[in-house]
Kinemage of the C-alpha trace (Angstrom):
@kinemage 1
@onewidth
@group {chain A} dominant
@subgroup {mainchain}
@vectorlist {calphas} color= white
{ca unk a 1} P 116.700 121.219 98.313
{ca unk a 2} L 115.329 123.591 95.837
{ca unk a 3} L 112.751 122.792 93.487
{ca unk a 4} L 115.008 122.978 90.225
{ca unk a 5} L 117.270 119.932 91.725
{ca unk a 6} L 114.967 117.412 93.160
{ca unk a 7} L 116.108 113.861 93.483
{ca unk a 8} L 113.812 111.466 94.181
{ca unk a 9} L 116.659 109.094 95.644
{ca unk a 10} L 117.023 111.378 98.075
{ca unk a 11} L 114.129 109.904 100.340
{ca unk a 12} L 115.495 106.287 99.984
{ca unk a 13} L 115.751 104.529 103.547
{ca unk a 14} L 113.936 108.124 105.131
{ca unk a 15} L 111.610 107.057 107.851
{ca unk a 16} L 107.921 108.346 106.546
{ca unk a 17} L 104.764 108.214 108.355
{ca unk a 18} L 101.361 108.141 106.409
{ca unk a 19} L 98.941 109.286 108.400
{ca unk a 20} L 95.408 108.138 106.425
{ca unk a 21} L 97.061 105.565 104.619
{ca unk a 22} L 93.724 103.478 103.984
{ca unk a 23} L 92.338 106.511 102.261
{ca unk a 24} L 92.198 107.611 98.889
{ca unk a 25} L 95.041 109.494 98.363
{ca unk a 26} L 96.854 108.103 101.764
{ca unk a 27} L 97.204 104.908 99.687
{ca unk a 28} L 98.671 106.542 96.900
{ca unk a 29} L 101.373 108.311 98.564
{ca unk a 30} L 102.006 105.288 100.455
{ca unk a 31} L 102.757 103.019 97.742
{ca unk a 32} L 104.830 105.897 96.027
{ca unk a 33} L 106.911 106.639 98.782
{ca unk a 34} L 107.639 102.754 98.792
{ca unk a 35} L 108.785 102.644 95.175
{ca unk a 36} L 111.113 105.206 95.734
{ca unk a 37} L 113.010 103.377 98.656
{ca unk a 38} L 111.792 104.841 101.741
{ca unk a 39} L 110.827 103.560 105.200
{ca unk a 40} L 107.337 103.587 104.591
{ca unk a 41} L 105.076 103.556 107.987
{ca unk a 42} L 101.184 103.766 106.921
{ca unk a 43} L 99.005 104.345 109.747
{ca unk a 44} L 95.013 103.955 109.656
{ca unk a 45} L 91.694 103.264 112.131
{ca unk a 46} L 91.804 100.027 109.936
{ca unk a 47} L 95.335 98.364 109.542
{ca unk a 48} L 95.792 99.150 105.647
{ca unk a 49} L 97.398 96.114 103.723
{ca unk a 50} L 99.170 98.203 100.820
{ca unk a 51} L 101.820 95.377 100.536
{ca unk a 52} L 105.366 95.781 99.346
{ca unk a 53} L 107.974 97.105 102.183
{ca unk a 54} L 105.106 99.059 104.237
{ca unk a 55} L 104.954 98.951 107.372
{ca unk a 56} L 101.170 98.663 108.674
{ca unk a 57} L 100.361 100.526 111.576
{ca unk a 58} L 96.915 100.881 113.524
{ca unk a 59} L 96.345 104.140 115.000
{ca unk a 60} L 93.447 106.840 115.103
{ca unk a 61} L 94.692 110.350 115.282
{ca unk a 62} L 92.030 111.888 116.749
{ca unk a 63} L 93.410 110.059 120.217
{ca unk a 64} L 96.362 112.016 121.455
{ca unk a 65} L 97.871 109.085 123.518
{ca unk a 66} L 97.938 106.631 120.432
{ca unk a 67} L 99.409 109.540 118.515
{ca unk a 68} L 102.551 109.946 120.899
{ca unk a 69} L 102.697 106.751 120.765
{ca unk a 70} L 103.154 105.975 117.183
{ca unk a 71} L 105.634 109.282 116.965
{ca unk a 72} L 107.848 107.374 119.961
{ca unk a 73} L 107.710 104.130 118.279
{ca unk a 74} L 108.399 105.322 114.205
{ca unk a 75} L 110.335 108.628 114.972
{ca unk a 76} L 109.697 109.750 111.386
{ca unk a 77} L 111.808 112.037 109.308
{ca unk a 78} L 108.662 113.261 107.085
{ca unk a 79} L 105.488 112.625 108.286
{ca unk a 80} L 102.622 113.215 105.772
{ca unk a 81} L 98.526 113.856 107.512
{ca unk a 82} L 96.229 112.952 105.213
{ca unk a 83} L 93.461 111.830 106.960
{ca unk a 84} L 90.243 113.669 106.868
{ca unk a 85} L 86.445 113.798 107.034
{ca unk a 86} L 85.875 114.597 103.572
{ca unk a 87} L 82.189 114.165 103.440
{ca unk a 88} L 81.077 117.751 101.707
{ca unk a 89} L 77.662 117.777 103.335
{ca unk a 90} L 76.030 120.998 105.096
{ca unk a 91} L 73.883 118.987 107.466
{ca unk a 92} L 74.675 120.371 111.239
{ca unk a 93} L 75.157 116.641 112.175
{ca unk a 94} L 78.494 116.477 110.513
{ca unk a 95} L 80.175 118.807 112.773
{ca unk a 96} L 81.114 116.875 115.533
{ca unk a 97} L 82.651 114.049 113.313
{ca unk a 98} L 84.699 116.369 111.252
{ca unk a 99} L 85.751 118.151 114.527
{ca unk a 100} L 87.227 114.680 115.761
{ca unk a 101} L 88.624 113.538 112.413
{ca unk a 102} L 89.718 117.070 110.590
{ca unk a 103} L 90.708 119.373 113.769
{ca unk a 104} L 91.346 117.594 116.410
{ca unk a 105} L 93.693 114.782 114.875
{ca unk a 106} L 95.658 117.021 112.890
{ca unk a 107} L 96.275 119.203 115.947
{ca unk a 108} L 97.800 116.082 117.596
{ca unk a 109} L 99.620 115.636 114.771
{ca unk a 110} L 101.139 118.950 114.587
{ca unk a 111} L 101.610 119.570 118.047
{ca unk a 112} L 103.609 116.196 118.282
{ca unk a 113} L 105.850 116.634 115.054
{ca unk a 114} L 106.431 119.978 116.645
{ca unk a 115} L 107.514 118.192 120.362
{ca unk a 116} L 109.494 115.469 118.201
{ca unk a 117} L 111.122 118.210 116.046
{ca unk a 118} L 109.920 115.850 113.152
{ca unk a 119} L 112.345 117.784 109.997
{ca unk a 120} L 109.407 117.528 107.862
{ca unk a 121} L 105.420 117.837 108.196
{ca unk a 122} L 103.190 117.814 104.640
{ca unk a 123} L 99.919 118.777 105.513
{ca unk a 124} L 96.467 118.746 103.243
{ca unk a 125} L 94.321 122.016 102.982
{ca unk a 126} L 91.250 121.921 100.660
{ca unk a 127} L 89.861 123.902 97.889
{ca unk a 128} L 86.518 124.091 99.711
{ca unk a 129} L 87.767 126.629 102.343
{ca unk a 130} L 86.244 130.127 102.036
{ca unk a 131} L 88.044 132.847 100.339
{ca unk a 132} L 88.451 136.336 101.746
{ca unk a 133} L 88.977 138.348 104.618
{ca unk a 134} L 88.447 136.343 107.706
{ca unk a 135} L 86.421 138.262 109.137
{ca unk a 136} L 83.394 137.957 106.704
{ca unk a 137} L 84.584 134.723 104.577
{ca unk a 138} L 82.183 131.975 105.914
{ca unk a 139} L 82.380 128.209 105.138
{ca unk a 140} L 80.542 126.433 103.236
{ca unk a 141} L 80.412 122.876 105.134
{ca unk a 142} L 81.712 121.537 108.025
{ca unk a 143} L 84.661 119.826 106.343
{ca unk a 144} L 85.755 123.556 104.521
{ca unk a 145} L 85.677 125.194 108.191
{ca unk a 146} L 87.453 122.506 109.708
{ca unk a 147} L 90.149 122.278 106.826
{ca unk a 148} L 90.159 126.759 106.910
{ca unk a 149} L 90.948 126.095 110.767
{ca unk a 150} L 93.457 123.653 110.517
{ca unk a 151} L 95.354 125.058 107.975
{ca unk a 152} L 95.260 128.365 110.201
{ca unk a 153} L 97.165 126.224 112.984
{ca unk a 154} L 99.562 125.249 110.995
{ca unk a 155} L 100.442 128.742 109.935
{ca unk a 156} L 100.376 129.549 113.510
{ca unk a 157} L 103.022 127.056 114.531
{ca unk a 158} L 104.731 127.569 111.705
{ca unk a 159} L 105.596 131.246 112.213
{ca unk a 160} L 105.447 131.092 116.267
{ca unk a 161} L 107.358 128.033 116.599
{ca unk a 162} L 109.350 127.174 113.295
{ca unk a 163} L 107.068 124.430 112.764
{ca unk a 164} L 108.610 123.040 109.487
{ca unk a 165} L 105.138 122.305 107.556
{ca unk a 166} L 104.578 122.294 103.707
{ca unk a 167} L 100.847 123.056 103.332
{ca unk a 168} L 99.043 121.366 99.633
{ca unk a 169} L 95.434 122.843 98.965
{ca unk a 170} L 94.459 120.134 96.730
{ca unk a 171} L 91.829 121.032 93.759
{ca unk a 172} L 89.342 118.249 92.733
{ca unk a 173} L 91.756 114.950 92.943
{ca unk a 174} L 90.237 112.060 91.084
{ca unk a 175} L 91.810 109.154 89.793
{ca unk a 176} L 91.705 104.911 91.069
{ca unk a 177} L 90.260 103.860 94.033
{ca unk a 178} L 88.615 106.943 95.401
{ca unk a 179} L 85.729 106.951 97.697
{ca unk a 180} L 82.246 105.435 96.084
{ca unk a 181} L 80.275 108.640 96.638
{ca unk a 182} L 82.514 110.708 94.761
{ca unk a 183} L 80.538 111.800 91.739
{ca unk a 184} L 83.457 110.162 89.254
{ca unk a 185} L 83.628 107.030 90.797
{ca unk a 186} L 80.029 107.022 91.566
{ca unk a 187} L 79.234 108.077 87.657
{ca unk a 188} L 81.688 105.708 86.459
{ca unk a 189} L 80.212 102.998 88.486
{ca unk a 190} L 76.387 103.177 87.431
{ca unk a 191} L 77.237 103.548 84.095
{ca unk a 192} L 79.711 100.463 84.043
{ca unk a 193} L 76.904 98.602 85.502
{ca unk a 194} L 74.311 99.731 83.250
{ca unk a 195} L 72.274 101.469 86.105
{ca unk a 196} L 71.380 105.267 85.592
{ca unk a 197} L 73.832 107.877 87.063
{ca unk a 198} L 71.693 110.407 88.878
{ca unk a 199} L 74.008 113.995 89.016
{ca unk a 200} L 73.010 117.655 90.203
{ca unk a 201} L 72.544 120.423 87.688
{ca unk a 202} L 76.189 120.037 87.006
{ca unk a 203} L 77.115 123.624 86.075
{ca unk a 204} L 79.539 123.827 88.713
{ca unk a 205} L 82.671 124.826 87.214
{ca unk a 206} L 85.524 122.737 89.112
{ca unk a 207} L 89.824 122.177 88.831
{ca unk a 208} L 89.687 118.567 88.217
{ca unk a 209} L 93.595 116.995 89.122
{ca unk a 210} L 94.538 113.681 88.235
{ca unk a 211} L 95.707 111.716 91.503
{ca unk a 212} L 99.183 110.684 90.025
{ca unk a 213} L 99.948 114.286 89.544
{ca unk a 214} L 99.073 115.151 93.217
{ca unk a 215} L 100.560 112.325 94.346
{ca unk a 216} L 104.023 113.584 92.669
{ca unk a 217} L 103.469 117.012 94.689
{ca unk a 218} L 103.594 115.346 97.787
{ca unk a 219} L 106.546 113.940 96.928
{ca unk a 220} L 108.301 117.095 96.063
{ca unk a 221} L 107.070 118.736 99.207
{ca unk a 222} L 109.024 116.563 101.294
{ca unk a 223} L 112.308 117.854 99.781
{ca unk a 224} L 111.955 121.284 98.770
{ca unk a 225} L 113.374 123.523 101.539
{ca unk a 226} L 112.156 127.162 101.999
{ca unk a 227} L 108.649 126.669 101.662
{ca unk a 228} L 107.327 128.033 104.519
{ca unk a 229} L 103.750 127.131 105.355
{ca unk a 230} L 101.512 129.111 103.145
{ca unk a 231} L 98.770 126.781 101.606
{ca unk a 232} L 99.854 126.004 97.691
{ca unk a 233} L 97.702 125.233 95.211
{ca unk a 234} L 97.950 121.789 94.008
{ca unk a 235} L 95.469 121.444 90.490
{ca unk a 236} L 95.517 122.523 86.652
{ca unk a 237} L 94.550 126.290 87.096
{ca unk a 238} L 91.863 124.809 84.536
{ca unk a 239} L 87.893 124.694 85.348
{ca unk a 240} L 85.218 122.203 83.825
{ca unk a 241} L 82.179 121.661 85.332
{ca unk a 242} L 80.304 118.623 86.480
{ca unk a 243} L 78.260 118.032 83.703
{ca unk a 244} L 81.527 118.432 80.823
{ca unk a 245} L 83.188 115.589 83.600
{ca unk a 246} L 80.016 113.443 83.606
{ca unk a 247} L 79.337 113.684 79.384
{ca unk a 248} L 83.319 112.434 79.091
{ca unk a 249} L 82.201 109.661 81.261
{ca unk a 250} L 79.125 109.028 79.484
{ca unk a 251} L 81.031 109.033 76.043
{ca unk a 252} L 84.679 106.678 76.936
{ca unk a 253} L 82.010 104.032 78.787
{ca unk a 254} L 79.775 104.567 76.026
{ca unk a 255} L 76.562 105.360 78.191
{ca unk a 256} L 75.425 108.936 77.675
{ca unk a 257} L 71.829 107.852 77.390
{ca unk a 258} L 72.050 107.171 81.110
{ca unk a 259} L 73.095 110.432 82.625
{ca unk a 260} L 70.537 111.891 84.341
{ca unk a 261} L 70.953 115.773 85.096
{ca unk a 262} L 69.071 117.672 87.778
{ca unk a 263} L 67.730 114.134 89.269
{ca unk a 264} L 69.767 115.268 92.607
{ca unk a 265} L 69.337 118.981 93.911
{ca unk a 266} L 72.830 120.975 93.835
{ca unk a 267} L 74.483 122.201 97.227
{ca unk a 268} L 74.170 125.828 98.397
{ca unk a 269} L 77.483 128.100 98.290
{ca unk a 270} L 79.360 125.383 96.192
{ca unk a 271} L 83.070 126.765 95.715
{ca unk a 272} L 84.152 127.930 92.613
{ca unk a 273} L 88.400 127.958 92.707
{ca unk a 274} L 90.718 127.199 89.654
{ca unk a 275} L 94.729 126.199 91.187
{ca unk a 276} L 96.605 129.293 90.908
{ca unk a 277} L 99.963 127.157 89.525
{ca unk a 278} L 102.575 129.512 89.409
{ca unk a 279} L 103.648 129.218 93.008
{ca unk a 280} L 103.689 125.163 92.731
{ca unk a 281} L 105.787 125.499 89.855
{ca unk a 282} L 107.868 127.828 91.471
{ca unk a 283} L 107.974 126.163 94.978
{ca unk a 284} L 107.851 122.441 94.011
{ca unk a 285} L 109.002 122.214 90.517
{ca unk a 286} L 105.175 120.798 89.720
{ca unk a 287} L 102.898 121.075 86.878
{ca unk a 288} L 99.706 118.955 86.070
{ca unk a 289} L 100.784 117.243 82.692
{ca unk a 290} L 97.570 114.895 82.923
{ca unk a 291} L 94.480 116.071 80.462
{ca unk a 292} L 90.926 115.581 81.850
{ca unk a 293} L 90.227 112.742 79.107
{ca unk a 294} L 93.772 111.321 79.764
{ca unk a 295} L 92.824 110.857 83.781
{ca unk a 296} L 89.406 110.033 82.659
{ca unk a 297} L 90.573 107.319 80.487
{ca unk a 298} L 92.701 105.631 83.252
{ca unk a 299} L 90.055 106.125 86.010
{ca unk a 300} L 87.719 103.988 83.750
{ca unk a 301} L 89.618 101.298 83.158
{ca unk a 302} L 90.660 101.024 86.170
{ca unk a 303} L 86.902 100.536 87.424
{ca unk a 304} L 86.512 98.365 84.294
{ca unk a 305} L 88.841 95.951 85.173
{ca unk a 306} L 86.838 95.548 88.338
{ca unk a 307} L 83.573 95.404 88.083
């Protein structure tokens, strides 16, 4: 389906497979997919419990055999991989985990849509990878060389073997229920709580995406046809850096006095990459129609309402 005449009610009663459901985003998608009718199957280490019509599935994709297994058992017609290592560390001792979690179980995922001839594969790429020739780009954690390798695989299938992937590098997604280290949720929480939010420098410039937007592009990527599986940008092709994200906070909770700059050191080779959008527009029919204080707003009260 082209991008121009998307219908949503075209995925009603579509078998789809959430790899990563008990994740951030995973659980967004999830819950999505559900409202709009489809066979939802959410699979996770830990049995997710994202009620309505999902399906809850226990499965770690790093293990081939439980893999096949699921693939046998669902036989999905989209399956979406979104489970990841996404701790942004440098230290050497996060290699081996995000080899297991990144490469390793979205190869088995690949390789079995690809032996299933699953119609559909949506797979995550990051705006951490490297930029550049590949020869001399070089990573700048762990988790940006395993997502710069696994998004290399895909293209690989994808052109060798037809593999019929749809590739989203997400920008900076933020938004409800996102992991507690993140530095929104982790801002947001301290100053909810009164405590003092302890930040980096914060001059890194970033392209900050609102969750329900991204969540709408994986959506769309399931039904678009003629993608191919070149990574596209998923973010507002807008850059504000840590500090402008962390002073909104400060001034919608009402806390600025308890930001505290420079109290944590900032990361070496941090990435700098603003969404180029024309090609999501183009491909997907998407645009980011959420602000910064809009999302901001929302992501607030929806830590509000629980602490």
């Amino acid at each position: 389906m082209h991008a121009d005449r998307i219908d949503y009610q075209d995925l009603r009663g579509r078998r789809v497979m959430v790899i990563g459901a008990s994740g951030f985003l995973g659980a967004h998608v999830a819950r999505r997919l559900d409202a709009l009718g489809a066979q939802v199957f959410a699979l996770s280490r830990s049995v997710p419990d994202l009620g309505g019509g999902i399906t809850n599935h226990r499965c770690d994709a790093s293990d081939e055999g439980q893999v096949r297994a699921a693939f046998a058992d669902i036989r999905p017609d989209v399956v979406y991989h979104l489970t990841s290592d996404s701790r942004g560390g440098r230290e050497v001792e996060l290699i081996p985990d995000s080899l297991r979690n990144d490469v390793a179980a979205t190869l088995n995922v690949l390789l079995e849509a690809h032996r299933q001839k699953t119609p559909r594969i949506v797979l995550t790429a990051s705006m951490e990878e490297p930029m550049g020739d590949a020869g001399t780009a070089v990573p700048s954690s762990p988790y940006a060389a395993a997502k710069w390798v696994t998004a290399g695989y895909a293209r690989m299938l994808a052109a060798l073997h037809g593999l019929p992937v749809v590739v989203l590098r997400l920008m900076m997604t933020y938004g409800p229920g996102q992991k507690d280290y993140k530095v929104i949720p982790a801002t947001i929480r301290a100053l909810l709580k009164g405590e003092a939010a302890t930040l980096s420098s914060g001059v890194r410039p970033v392209d900050w995406v609102y969750v329900d937007e991204v969540t709408d592009a994986f959506v769309r990527a399931a039904l678009v046809q003629g993608v191919g599986a070149e990574s596209i940008d998923v973010g507002t092709g807008r850059l504000a850096t840590v500090r402008d994200v962390a002073s909104l906070i400060g001034e919608i909770t009402g806390r600025q006095d308890l930001l505290r700059f420079g109290a944590l050191g900032d990361r070496p080779m941090e990435m700098v990459r603003a969404a180029q959008t024309e090609p999501a527009e183009r491909l997907l029919g998407w645009k980011a129609n959420t602000d910064l204080r809009a999302g901001l707003e929302k992501t607030v009260a929806w830590y509000r309402d629980r602490l």
